[in-house]
C-alpha angles and dihedrals in degrees: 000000000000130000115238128204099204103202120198105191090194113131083206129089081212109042124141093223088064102046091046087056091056093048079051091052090059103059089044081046086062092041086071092258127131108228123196116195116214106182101198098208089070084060097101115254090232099066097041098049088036094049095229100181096175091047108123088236092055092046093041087055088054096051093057089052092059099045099052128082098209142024130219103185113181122184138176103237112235129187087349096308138076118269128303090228092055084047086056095048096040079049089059097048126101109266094257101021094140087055106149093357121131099228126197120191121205122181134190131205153142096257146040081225094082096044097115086054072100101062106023095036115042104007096074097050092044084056105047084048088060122260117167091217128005097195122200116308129214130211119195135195119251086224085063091053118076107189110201121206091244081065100245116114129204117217133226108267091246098034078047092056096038088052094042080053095054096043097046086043087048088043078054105057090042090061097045092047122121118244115271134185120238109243114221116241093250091064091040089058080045095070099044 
């Protein structure tokens, strides 16, 4: 059907936002998607803090944004905002690199304090970079996610059933969205 980028802006291997994501994957994976995983923490530090636009790693990032159809970014919420890694990557991109793409944003923390991180956060950056349609986002709390040593989670019964919504509303979207042609990564540098 669509292919996904599915983004985990955890700075951890471990991290219960990605493996959240790739629990995630799965479910769009069944929906008929491809789904393509960049975990941004294996992007070398050195070309995100240095700002290396031309680093293979950095170029490599962009060309998965512009082949894909749709975006799942998850990120663990700290201090009230997504992750400083995911701020590095979304800087590197090209200016309008979610143009015509359907974006669902997905965040992890400690508290419901930080549950509009989402909207007022990351929404608003996922939107100035593009995207054709942001649908509705989901935090959940870490105490609703188990991760289990073979890598796998299970996830609270009512945080199960909210993400299952989101997904299937995402899968959705992906599905109802007008053609639109790929643009190259040359003309994507062009309009920043």
């Amino acid at each position: 059907m669509a292919t996904v980028l599915s983004v985990s802006g955890s700075p951890s291997a471990s991290s219960r936002t990605n493996r959240l994501l790739r629990h995630l994957d799965d479910r769009l994976t069944a929906r008929g998607h491809e789904v393509i995983p960049l975990d941004v923490r294996t992007v070398p530090a050195e070309a995100l803090l240095g700002a290396d636009f031309g680093h293979p790693a950095i170029t490599g990032a962009a060309e998965l944004f512009a082949r894909a159809d749709g975006v799942v970014v998850g990120t663990p919420v700290y201090k009230a905002s997504y992750s400083g890694v995911l701020k590095a990557l979304l800087d590197l991109l090209p200016q309008y690199a979610l143009t015509g793409k359907t974006v669902l944003p997905l965040a992890t923390g400690g508290s419901t304090a930080h549950v509009l991180a989402i909207d007022y956060a990351l929404r608003p950056v996922l939107n100035s970079m593009g995207a054709a349609h942001v649908v509705q986002g989901w935090f959940t709390l870490d105490r609703d996610i188990t991760a289990h040593a073979d890598g796998t989670v299970t996830v609270a019964p009512g945080a199960a059933e909210a993400l299952a919504h989101v997904v299937d509303q995402f899968s959705a979207a992906l599905a109802a969205r007008p053609a639109v042609p790929v643009p190259t990564l040359p003309a994507l540098a062009a309009a920043s």
